[in-house]
N, C-alpha and C positions, 0 to 999 in steps of 0.2 A: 492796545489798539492794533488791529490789522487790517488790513487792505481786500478791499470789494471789486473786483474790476465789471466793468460793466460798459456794454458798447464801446471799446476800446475806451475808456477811459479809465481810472479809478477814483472810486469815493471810499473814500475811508467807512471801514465798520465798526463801529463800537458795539464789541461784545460783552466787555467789563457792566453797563449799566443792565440792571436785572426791572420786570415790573411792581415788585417790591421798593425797589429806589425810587421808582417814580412816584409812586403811590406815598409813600413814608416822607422822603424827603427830595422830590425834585429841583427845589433848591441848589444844592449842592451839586447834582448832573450837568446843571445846565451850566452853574460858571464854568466846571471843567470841560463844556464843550465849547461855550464862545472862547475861551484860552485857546484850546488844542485844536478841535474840529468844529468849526460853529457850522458845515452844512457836513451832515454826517449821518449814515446809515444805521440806527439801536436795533441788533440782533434781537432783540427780546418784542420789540412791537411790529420787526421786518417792515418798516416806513422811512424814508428819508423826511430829516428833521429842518429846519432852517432857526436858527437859537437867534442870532443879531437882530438887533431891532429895524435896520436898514433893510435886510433881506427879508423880513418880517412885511415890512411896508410894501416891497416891492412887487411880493406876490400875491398880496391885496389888490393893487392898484395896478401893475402892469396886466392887462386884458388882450394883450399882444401873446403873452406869453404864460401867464397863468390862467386856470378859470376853476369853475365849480363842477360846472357839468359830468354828472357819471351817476349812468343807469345799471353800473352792478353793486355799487355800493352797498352794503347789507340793509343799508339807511333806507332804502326803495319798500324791501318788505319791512322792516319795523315801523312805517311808517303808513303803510297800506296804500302806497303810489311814491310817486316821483316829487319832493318838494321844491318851494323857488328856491331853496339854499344848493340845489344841488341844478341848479338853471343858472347860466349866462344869459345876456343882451337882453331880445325884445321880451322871450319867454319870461325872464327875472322880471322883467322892469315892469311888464303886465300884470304880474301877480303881486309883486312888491304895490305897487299903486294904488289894487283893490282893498288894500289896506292902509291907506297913506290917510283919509280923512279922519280916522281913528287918533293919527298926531297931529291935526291942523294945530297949528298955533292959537286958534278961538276956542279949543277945546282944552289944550294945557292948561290954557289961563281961565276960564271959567269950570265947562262941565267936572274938572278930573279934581281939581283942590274939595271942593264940597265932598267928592264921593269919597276924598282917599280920606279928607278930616273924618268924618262921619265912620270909617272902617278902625281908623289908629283910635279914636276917639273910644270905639269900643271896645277892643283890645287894651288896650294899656290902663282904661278907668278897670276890666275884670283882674287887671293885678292886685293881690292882696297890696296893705299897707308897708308890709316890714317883712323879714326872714331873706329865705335862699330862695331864689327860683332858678331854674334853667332857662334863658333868654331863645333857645332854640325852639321848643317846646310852647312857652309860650306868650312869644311876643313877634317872633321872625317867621313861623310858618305860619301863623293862623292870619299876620299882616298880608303876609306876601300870596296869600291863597285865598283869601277874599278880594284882595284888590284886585286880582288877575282874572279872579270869576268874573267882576264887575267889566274890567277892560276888555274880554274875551268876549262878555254877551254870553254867558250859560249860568245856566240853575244845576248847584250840585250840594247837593245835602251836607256833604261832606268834606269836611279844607284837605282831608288824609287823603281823598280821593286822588286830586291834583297829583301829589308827590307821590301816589300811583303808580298813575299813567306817565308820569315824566319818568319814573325810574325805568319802569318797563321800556319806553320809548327808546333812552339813552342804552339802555342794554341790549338792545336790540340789535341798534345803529351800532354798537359795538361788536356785535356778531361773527368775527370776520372768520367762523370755523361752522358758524353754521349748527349751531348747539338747537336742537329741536325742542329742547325744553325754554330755553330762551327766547325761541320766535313763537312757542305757544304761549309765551305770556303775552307777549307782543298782540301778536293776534287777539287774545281775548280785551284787552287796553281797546286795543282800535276798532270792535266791534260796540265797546261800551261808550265809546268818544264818537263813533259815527249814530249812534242810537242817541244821544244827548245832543248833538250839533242839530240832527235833520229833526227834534221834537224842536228848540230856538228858530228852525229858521222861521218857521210859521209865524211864531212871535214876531220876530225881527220884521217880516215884512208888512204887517200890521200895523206895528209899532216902531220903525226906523227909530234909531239912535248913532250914541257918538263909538259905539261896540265895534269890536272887530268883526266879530261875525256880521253883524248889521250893515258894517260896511260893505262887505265882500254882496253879502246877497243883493244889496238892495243899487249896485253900479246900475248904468244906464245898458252898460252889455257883459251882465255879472261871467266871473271864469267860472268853468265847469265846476261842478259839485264836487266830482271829486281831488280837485284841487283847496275849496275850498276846504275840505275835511282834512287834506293833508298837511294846508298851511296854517289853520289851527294847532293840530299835532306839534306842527314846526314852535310855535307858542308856549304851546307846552309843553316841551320839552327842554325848551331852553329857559323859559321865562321863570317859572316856577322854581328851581333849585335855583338860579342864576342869581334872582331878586333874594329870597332866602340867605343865602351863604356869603353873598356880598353886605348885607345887611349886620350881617352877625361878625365877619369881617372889619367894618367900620366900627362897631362899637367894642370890638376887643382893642384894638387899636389906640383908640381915646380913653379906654382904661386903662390898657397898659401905660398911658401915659398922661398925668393929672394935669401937667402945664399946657399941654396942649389941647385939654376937653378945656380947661380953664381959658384958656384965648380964644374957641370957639363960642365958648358961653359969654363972656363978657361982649366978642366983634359981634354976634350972630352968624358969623362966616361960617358956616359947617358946608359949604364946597370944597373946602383946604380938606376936611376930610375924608370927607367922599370921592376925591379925587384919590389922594393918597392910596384907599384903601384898594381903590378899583387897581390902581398900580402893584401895588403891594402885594398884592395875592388875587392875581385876574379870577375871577368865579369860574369862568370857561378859561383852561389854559390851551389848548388847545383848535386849530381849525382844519380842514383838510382841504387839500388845493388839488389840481392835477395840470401838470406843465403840459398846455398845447401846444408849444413852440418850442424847439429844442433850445437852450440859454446856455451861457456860460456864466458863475458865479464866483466870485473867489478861486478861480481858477481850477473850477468843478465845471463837468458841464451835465448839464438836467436833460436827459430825454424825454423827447416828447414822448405823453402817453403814460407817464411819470405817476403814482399816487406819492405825494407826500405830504407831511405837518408841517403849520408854519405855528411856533409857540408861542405865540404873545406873553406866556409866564413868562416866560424867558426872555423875549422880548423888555416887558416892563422893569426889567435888572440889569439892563444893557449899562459896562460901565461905561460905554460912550457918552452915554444919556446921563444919566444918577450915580451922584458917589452913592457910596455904604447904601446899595440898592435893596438889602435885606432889612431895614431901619426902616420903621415907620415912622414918619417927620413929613408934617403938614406945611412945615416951612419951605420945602425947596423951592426948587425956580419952577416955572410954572411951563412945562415942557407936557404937551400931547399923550398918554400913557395910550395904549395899542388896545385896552379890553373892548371894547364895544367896535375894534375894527376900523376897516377903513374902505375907498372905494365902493362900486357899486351893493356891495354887500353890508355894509355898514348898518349896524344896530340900530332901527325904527324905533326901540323904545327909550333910548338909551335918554335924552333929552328929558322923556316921562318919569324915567326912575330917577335922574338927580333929583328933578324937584318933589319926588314924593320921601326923600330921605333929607332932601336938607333944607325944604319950607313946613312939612308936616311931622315926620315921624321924630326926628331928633330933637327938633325946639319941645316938640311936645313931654317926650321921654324926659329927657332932665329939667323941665320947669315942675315936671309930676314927683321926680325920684331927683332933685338936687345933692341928695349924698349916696347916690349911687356907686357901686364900686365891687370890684372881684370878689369874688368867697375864697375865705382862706383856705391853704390847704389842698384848693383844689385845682390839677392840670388839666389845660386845652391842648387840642390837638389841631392841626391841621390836617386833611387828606384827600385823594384823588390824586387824580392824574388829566385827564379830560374836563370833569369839572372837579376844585378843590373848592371844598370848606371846613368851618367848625364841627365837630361832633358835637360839641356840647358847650353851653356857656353860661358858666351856674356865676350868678351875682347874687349881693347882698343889695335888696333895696332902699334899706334906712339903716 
């Protein structure tokens, strides 16, 4: 570790972590940053990090001093405008809003169980009887990509399609060298996403629903069009791997571990595990903040004007928070986990995906496959860095 100095101050630089460690085992990085440096500069991503779960929260929720706002972010072209994730105050709260009836609580509880039963219902019944399947392949993308067509309000042939354009998306917004092969994938994504949006709105306005897009179009004084295309994109980009890889996340989880898919199956509780999981290996590890106000933190202080990450992986292993933070155990104490955020930006869907994973997909997955269980022989992996998940996760179904 060596020293950064910057605006007269110094922040420490870690040049020891490579994007290889992040990617392979971020784990590992991060408790030796909350130890040593828990706000610290990684030569390898040139971003200041915030690792504690306190300063985690802070720059979620202090709006004095943190925000979103930044129009050079490479996120602006891979996303083909400015989105509300990278909007503060009224701008944020006006475009977050045109999507808020989409979460009414009369819609969790009625419209969305039918549609998501009816999705899992068809997925999990085209599972063969018995053998090896790969759970990624086919029960976690083709769930999370139909149900997110349904919640989005678009007709796409295709469930590959989604995990497309969210890859494209997220590579884009990662862009930060400006790789021209990268933002022409981007670009073509976002001409195929603006050609599918504006063929639905027609529909939508015709036909109003409980849809994101439906909601967006059909306000009393709807936002611009093309906000509306970019906070779609915002949708999926994050919604599509996020619901995916958390999914796959919770069910590695309760098979790596029989006593406690057993306490879930016998209480019906599968929020113990869904919570866990979301802790355990956030889907998004990652968010990007930028200090409006100059701060002092742990006796660092943050220039304004500042881009930095604030890591909720890191975050959800905070030992302040959770012992043996690398354990999955459904038992702990029942303590707030960081993935879905907090403050003004706070995960819209986040309420919608518990209950589609632990009133529909779970109950239903192991009252179908009651001796469900790992395939011998074979390893999981975790990966990413920004978002992490499973590669693969090959079960035995009988």
């Amino acid at each position: 570790m060596t020293s950064f100095s910057y605006s007269n101050h110094d922040i420490p630089l870690d040049t020891l972590t490579t994007l290889q460690m992040l990617d392979h085992d971020p784990v590992s990085v991060y408790r030796r940053l909350r130890k040593d440096a828990p706000i610290v500069r990684i030569q390898a991503i040139d971003r200041i990090v915030l690792t504690k779960a306190d300063d985690v929260y802070l720059a979620k929720t202090d709006t004095e001093h943190f925000g979103s706002f930044d129009t050079h972010s490479p996120m602006h072209r891979a996303f083909g405008g400015h989105t509300l994730m990278r909007k503060d105050g009224p701008a944020h709260l006006r475009e977050r809003e045109a999507m808020a009836t989409t979460f009414h609580e009369r819609h969790l509880c009625s419209t969305w169980p039918k549609i998501f039963k009816s999705v899992v219902d068809q997925v999990i019944n085209q599972l063969p009887e018995t053998g090896i399947v790969d759970l990624l392949p086919s029960l976690a993308a083709p769930i999370s990509a139909k149900c997110l067509k349904n919640i989005l309000g678009i007709n796409v042939a295709l469930d590959d399609k989604l995990f497309e354009w969210a890859t494209a998306l997220i590579n884009g917004a990662m862009n930060s060298c400006s790789n021209v092969a990268v933002f022409r994938s981007s670009d073509q994504a976002n001409e195929e996403m603006n050609q599918c949006f504006d063929q639905m709105i027609v529909a939508h306005r015709a036909n109003p629903n409980a849809s994101i897009l439906s909601s967006m179009v059909n306000q009393p004084n709807p936002i611009p069009l093309s906000q509306i295309r970019t906070n779609m994109k915002i949708c999926i980009g994050g919604a599509a791997i996020e619901m995916r890889d958390a999914l796959l996340t919770t069910l590695h989880g309760l098979l790596q571990n029989p006593a406690q898919l057993n306490y879930c199956l016998k209480t019906g509780n599968w929020s113990l595990a869904c919570e866990e999981a979301l802790r355990w290996v956030a889907p998004i590890q990652v968010s990007p903040r930028i200090v409006k106000k100059c701060i002092e933190l742990r006796g660092i202080t943050l220039p304004a004007g500042e881009a930095i990450m604030v890591i909720q992986g890191s975050a959800n292993h905070d030992e302040d928070y959770w012992l043996d933070p690398q354990t999955f155990d459904i038992h702990r104490p029942s303590i707030e986990n960081h993935t879905f955020g907090a403050g003004p930006h706070r995960c819209l869907g986040s309420g919608m995906y518990r209950r589609l994973i632990c009133s529909t997909i779970l109950p239903k997955l192991f009252c179908q496959f009651p001796k469900l269980r790992p395939a011998i022989d074979y390893k999981v992996e975790f990966r990413g860095f920004a978002f992490r998940g499973l590669a693969s996760l090959p079960v035995q179904l009988a």
